[in-house]
C-alpha positions as CSV (number, residue, x, y, z in Angstrom):
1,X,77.1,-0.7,-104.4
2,X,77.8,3.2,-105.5
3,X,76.4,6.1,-104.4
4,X,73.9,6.2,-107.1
5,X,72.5,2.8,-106.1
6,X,72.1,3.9,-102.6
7,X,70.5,6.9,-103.5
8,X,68.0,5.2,-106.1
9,X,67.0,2.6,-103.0
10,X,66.4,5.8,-101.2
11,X,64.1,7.2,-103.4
12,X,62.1,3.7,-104.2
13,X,61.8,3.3,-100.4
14,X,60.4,6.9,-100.0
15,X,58.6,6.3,-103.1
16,X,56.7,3.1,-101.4
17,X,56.2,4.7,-98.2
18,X,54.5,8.1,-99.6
19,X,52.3,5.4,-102.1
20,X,51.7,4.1,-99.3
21,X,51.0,7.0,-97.3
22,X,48.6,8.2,-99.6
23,X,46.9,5.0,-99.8
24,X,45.3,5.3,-95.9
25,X,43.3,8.0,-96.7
26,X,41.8,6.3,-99.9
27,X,41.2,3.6,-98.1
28,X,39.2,5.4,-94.9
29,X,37.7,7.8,-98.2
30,X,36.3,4.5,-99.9
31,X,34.9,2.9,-96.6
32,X,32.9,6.6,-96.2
33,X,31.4,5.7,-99.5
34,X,30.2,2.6,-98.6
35,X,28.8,4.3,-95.2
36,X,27.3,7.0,-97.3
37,X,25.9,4.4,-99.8
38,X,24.0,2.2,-97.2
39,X,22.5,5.4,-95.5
40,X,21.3,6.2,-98.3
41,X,19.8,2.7,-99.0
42,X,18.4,2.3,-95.6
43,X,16.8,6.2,-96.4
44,X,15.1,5.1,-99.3
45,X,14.1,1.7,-97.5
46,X,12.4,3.5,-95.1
47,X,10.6,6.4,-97.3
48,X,9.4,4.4,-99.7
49,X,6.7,2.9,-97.2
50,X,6.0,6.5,-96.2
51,X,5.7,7.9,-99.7
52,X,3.0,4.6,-100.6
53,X,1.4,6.1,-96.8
54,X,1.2,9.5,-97.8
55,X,-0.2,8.6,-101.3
56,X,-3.0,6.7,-99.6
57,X,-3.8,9.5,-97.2
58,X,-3.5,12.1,-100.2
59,X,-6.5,9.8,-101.8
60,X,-8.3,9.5,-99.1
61,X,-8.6,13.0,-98.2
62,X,-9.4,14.4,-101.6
63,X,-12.6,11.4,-102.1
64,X,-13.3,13.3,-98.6
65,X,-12.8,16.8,-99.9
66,X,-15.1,15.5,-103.1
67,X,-18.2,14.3,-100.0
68,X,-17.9,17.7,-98.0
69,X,-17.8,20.0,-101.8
70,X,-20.9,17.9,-102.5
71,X,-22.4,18.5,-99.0
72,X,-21.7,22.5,-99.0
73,X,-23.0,22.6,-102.5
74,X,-26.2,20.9,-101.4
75,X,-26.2,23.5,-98.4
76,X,-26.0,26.7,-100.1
77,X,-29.3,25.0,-102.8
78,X,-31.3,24.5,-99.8
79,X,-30.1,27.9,-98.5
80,X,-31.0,29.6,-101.5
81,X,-34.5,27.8,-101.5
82,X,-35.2,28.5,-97.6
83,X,-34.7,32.3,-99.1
84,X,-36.8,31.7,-102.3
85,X,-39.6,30.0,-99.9
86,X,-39.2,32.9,-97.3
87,X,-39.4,35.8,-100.0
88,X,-42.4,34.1,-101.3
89,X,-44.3,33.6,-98.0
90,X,-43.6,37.6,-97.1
91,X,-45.1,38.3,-100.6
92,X,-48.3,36.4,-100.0
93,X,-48.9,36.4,-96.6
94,X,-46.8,39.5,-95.4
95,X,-48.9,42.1,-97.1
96,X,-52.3,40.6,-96.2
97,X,-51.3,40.3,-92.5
98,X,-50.0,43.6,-92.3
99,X,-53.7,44.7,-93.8
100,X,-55.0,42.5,-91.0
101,X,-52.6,44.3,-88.1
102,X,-53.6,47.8,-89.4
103,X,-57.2,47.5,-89.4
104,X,-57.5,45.6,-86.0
105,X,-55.6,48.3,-84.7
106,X,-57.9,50.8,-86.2
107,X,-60.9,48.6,-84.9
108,X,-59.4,48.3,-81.3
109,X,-58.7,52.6,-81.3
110,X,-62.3,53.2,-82.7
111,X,-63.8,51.1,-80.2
112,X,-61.6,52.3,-77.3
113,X,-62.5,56.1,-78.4
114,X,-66.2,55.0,-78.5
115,X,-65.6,53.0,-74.9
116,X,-64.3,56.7,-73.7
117,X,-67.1,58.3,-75.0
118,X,-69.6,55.9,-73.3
119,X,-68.1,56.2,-70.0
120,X,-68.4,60.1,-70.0
């Protein structure tokens, strides 16, 4: 065995042992893939049943949304009628009444002035 053989063993035996250096960490890197890759599945296994939840609720509120639109729409005709009604009813009956109220009050002052007058 020469000196070149001895130094070529050398070399394949460093050779092997930094392959096989290098392989550990590949190793370790690959089983933090699969770690990473079943996270990741269990994730999705569990937001999928919140996504279909959240779907649902997202449905459930907007048909909800659609009852109270209808509701406050409904509230501001009636509101707008009570007004109507109320602006009619001053029209008819407010200007009469106030006719009324002015002349009992004149009534009631006339007589009072003539009650005056009597007791003098």
């Amino acid at each position: 065995m020469s000196l070149g053989d001895v130094a070529g063993l050398i070399a394949a035996i460093a050779f092997v042992a930094l392959v096989g250096f290098l392989a550990l960490p590949l190793i370790k890197l690959g089983k933090v893939f699969d770690a990473a890759t079943q996270s990741v599945k269990d994730i999705t296994d569990h937001a999928l049943p919140v996504l279909d939840e959240t779907v649902t609720t997202v449905a459930t509120t907007n048909a909800q949304l659609m009852k109270v639109d209808t509701m406050t729409t409904s509230a501001a005709e009636i509101s707008q009628n009570v007004s109507a009604l109320t602006a009619l009813v001053s029209a008819t009956i407010g200007g009469p009444l106030i006719k009324v109220a002015a002349f009992s009050y004149g009534v009631r002052q006339a007589l009072s002035g003539l009650a005056e007058k009597v007791r003098r």
